[in-house]
C-alpha positions, -999 to +999 in steps of 0.1 A: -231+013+111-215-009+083-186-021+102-185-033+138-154-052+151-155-061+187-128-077+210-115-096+180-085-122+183-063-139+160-034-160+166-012-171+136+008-202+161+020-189+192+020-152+177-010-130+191-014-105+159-045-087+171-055-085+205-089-075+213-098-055+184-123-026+184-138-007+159-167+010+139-171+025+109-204+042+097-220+047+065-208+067+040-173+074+059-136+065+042-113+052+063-077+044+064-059+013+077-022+019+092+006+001+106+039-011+103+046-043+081+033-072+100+012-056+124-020-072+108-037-051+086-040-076+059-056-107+082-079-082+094-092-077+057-096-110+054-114-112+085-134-086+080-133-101+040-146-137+059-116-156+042-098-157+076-110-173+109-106-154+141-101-171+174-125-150+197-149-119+191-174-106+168-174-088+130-201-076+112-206-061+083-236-048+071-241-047+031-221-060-004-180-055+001-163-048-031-126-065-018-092-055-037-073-082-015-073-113-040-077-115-077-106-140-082-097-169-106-116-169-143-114-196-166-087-196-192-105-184-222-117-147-200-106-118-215-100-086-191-140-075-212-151-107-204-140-100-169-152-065-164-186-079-176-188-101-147-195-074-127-226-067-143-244-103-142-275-095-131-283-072-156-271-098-185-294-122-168-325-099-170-318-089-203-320-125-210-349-128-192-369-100-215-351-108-249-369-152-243-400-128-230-401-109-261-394-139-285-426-153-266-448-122-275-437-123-308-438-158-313-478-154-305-484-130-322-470-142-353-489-177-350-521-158-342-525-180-313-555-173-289-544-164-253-558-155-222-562-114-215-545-129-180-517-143-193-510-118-218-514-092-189-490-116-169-462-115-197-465-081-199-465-072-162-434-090-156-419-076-189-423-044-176-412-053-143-376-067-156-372-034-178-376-012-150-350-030-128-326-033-158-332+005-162-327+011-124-297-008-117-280+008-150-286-017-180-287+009-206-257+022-197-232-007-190-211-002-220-201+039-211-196+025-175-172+002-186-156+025-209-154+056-184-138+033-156-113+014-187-103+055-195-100+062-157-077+030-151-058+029-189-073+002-197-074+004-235-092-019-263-059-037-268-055-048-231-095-053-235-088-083-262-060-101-244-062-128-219-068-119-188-043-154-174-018-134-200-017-104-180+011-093-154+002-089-116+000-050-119-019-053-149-040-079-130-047-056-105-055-031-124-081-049-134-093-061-102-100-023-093-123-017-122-141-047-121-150-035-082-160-007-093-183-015-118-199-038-094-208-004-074-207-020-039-219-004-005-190-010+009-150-012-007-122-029+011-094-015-009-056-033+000-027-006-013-052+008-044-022+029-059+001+002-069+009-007-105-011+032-110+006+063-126-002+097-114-032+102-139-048+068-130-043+075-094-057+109-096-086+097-112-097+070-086-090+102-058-113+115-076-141+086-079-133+074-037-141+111-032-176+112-054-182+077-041-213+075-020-206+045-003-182+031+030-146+030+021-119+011+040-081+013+027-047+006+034-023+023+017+013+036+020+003+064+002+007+099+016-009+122-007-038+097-019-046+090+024-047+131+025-073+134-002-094+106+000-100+097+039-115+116+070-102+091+096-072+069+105-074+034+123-040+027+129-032-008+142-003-007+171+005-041+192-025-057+180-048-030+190-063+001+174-057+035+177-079+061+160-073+100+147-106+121+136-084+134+104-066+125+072-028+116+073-015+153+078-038+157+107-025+119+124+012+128+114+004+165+138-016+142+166+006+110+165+035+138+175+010+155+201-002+124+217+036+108+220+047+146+235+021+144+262+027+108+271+064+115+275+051+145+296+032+123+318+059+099+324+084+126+334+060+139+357+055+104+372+095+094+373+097+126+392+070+119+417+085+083+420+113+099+438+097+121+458+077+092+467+112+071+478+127+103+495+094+103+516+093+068+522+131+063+533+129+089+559+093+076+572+113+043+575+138+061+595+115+081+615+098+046+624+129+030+634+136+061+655+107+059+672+099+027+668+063+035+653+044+005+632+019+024+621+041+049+606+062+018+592+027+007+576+026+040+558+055+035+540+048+002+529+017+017+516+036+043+495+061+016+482+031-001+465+020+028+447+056+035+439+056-001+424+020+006+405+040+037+390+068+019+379+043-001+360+042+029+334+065+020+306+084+051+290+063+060+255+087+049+222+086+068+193+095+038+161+136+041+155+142+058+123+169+048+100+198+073+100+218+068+072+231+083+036+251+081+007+286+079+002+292+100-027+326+109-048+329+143-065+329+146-104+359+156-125+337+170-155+302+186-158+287+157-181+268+131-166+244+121-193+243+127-229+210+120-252+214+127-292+189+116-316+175+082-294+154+056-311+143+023-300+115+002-312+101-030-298+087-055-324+076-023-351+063-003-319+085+030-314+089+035-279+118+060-276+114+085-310+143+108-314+152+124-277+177+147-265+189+153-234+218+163-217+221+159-179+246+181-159+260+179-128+239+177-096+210+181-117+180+164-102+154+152-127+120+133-119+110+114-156+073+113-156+046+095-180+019+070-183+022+033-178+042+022-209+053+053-227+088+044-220+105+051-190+121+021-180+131+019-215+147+052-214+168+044-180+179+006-197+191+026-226+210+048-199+226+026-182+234-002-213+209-033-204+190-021-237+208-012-272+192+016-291+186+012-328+198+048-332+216+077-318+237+082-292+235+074-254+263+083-235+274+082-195+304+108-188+336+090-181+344+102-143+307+088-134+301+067-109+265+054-110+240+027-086+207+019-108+179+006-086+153-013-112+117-014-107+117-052-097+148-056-074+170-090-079+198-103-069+226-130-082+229-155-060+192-153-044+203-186-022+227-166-002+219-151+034+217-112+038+250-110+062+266-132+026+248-107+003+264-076+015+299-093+027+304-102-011+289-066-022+310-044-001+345-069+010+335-058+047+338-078+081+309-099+098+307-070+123+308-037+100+281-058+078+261-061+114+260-029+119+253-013+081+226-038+080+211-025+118+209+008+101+187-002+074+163-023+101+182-062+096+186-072+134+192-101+153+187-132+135+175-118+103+206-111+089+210-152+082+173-151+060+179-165+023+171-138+000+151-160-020+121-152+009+126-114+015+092-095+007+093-065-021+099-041+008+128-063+025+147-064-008+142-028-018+160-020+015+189-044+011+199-029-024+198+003-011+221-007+021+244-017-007+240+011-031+243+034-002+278+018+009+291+023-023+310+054-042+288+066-068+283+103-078+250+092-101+218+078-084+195+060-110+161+050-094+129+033-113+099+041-088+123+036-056+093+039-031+072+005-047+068-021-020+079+007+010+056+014+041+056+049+050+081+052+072+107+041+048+095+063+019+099+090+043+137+077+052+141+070+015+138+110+010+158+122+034+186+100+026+183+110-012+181+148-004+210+145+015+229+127-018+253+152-029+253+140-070+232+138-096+197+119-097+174+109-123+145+088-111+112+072-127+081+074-096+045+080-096+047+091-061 
């Protein structure tokens, strides 16, 4: 067993996030973490990480944890090599260790000094002893590790040289991952692996979790990367867990079954409940009648078990969103037209010479690697970025919403009831109830912007893109920062979109 969590507690306040958590995970098996935002999964890798207290229980884990939670701090002068190189200090260290050993040989030798057969047989001995554990633990190879895992993660020599304080929180990450990987740890805590990764990075770490001999233990919102990689879902629900002996398509089959058969169960007890108050009115009566105690006593009896039944709450299924575009119909067939694009960032050509005509209700996905120049291509589009040549052109009886990768807003300082009121002209109470739909209850609706989490803003622009009448949708990697559930409402509300769509996404 590498993991073991038992009866563990933790209390952020007043607020009880988990409540008695159990688990185990054994050698060699990959795991994945669910639940909704908030439900915990995060504190519990730090628990399990030991950078978070806990207020009662136990946690073990048994082995070295490579942890993708935090980014480590490194002194200014680190480059991302000098970084990746951390993960091999053990090795530097004995190479050190036999390069001073070998200067002593050779300094002896040289000088002809006379020395002991026993200490020349001690140098030696431990000589060969430090060669063989460099040779074991991979010294000989440390620069093709580091180069197969920089090729796996597009890491290139450039982004090598530079700063590693210099580099952007994806880019950061990215690092992060390799550097964990070099390390080659028993055990890997991975916290959403897949972000700030296109498709060929993320396939090649599928592939490396699935070679990887050791424990793995991920959350992720990631459908496709869950189904390949893990063989078991914990999934935290009101504190507690809940486990599923399959990868995502298999919990997404029993998470159905399991709800079916509880609503089953309840029915079947909600109908017994009233054959139990039929039979205990008329046993009432009947003692009254015949003014029988004991039969009296009988029903009092049954209206405590009716009570211990009505215990049973009804089994909930979480409350999708149900909502969709409002779109307007085109008066032409152009949406989009391309001729001879250029555009070049400081003597670096990042758009060279494309064409491209989008039509009406076509629906175009715009794949390539990290940097090759998609965002650049969809700023060019929509008229943040000038090209230094050709023509980019939107037809004139479009309507278009453009989502951007990082979602902003103008006036951050205002409350989400404001935002929308000022983005839409609408009342207090049609803002209420737009902003239900996409999950803003109660007394959210009065949070600043300014503190809304990746996820929270991504679903407030699209409550306001939604409301409004476009007939183009223009979306850089819509489904960053989303939890499952609300990539899966994301797609049904763009299938149901009846324009045109181009969209940047690695999912």
């Amino acid at each position: 067993m590498e993991i073991a969590v038992r009866e563990v507690h933790k209390y952020f306040g007043a607020e009880h996030i988990l409540k008695g958590m159990n688990f185990e995970i054994y050698k060699g098996e990959k795991a994945g973490l669910l639940g909704k935002n908030g439900s915990g999964k995060t504190t519990l890798f730090r628990i399990l990480a030991g950078q978070e207290n806990y207020e009662e229980g136990s946690v073990t884990v048994a082995g070295k944890a490579g942890i993708l939670a935090q980014i480590p701090d490194y002194p200014e002068s680190f480059s991302v090599i000098s970084v990746l190189k951390t993960s091999f200090e053990r090795l530097y260290n004995i190479k050190n260790e036999m390069t001073n050993l070998e200067k002593t040989m050779a300094l002896l030798h040289s000088q002809e000094k006379s020395i002991s057969n026993s200490d020349s047989s001690s140098i030696i001995k431990k000589y060969g002893a430090l060669q063989s554990e460099f040779e074991a633990m991979g010294g000989y190879t440390i620069d093709s590790d580091i180069a197969k895992v920089c090729n796996g993660l597009g890491i290139d020599k450039s982004m090598q040289d530079r700063q590693f304080n210099c580099l952007s929180g994806g880019e950061k990450t990215r690092v992060n991952l390799a550097r964990i990987i070099l390390e080659n740890p028993e055990i890997l805590l991975l916290d959403e692996p897949t972000n700030h990764l296109d498709i060929n990075m993320a396939e090649w770490l599928e592939e490396y979790l699935m070679q990887y001999k050791g424990t793995v233990l991920v959350i992720s919102h990631d459908r496709y990367f869950l189904d390949r990689v893990v063989q078991r879902i914990i999934e935290i629900i009101d504190g507690k867990a809940e486990f599923y002996q399959g990868n995502y398509s298999y919990y997404i089959k029993e998470k159905e079954n399991r709800y079916l058969q509880k609503l089953k169960l309840y029915e079947q007890e909600q109908k017994k409940i009233n054959q139990l108050e039929e039979a205990t009115r008329r046993m009432h009566q009947w003692a009254n009648v015949a003014d029988n105690a004991a039969m009296h006593r009988r029903a009092f009896s049954m209206e405590k078990r009716i009570e211990k039944l009505r215990k049973t709450e009804k089994p909930r299924t979480e409350k999708g969103m149900k909502v969709s575009f409002k779109g307007i119909k085109f008066a032409g067939n152009d949406v989009i037209t391309i001729k001879d694009l250029v555009k070049t960032y400081n003597s670096r050509c990042i758009i060279n010479n494309i064409n491209l005509n989008v039509e009406k209700n076509d629906r175009i996905a715009l794949l390539g690697n990290n940097g090759c120049g998609k965002t650049t291509l969809l700023k060019l589009i929509t008229g943040e970025e000038t090209p230094d040549f050709g023509l980019c052109r939107i037809g004139s009886s479009v309507k278009y919403a453009f989502m951007p990768q990082i979602v902003t807003f103008e006036n951050p300082e205002l409350s989400i009831m404001d935002t929308i009121r000022n983005e839409l002209i609408v009342s207090e109470e049609t803002a209420r109830n737009r902003l239900g739909a996409y999950h803003f209850k109660g007394d959210d609706v009065f949070k600043q912007v300014s503190v809304l989490s990746g996820g929270e803003r991504s679903r407030l622009k699209l409550c306001i893109l939604m409301n409004s009448n476009i007939n183009l949708l223009i979306l850089d990697e819509p489904t960053n920062h989303l939890d499952i559930a609300s990539k899966e409402w994301i797609e049904e509300a763009i299938d149901g979109f009846n324009g045109t769509i181009l969209f940047v996404s690695h999912d």
